[in-house]
N, C-alpha and C positions, 0 to 999 in steps of 0.2 A: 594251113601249112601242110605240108608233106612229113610223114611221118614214116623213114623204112621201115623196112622190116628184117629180121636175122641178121644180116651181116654185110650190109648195104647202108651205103653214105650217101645222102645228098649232099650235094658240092655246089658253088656259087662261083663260076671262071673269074680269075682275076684280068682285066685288060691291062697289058702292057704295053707301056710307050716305048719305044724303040729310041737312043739317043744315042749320035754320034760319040767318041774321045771329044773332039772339041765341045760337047754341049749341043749340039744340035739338033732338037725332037724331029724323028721323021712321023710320017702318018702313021695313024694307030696300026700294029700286028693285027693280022687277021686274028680274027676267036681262034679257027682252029689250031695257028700254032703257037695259043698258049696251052702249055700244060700244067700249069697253077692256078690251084684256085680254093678258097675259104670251105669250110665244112661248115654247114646250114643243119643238119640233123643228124642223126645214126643210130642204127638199130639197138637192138639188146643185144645181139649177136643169139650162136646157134649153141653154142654149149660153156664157150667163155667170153665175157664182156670184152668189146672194142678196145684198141688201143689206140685208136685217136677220138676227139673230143671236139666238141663244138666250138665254130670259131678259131681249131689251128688252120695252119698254111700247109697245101700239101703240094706232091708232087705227085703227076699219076701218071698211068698209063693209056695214050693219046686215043686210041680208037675202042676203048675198056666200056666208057660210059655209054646210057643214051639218055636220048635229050630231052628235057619234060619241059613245057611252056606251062605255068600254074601262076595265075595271075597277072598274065601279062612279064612276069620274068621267068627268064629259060637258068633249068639247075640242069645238074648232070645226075641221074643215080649209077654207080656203081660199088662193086665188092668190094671191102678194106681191103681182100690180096692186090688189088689191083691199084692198089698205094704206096707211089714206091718208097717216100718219105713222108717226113714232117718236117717243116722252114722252122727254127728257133730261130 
């Protein structure tokens, strides 16, 4: 598993389906524009502990991350600043 470091998140893209008002799913969105996606791991950070946590929903900033292929599935790492929220 990938483990950051300081103040870097590994992320997991969430894919989303695109659905009409009436219900009707078009083909999958490309990856790149989704910009949600799962927290997989997170550093210690560099002088104070993260504030997000493994397993929330975030929202990030689209060209922030890069891309790691690690067993065959692709994460994202990038910096908590680079998180614009968290999904409750």
């Amino acid at each position: 598993m990938l483990r950051p470091l300081y103040d870097h998140v590994v992320l997991q893209v969430e894919e989303v389906d695109k659905k009409t008002a009436s219900g009707i799913i078009l083909a999958k969105a490309p990856r790149e524009s989704s910009t949600i996606g799962r927290v997989i791991a997170v550093g210690e950070g560099k002088d104070v502990p993260l504030m997000v946590k493994v397993a929330d929903r975030v929202v990030y900033r689209k060209h922030a991350a890069v891309e790691v292929v690690w067993d065959q599935v692709e994460y994202l790492i990038l910096k908590e600043e680079d998180i614009l929220a968290i999904i409750e």
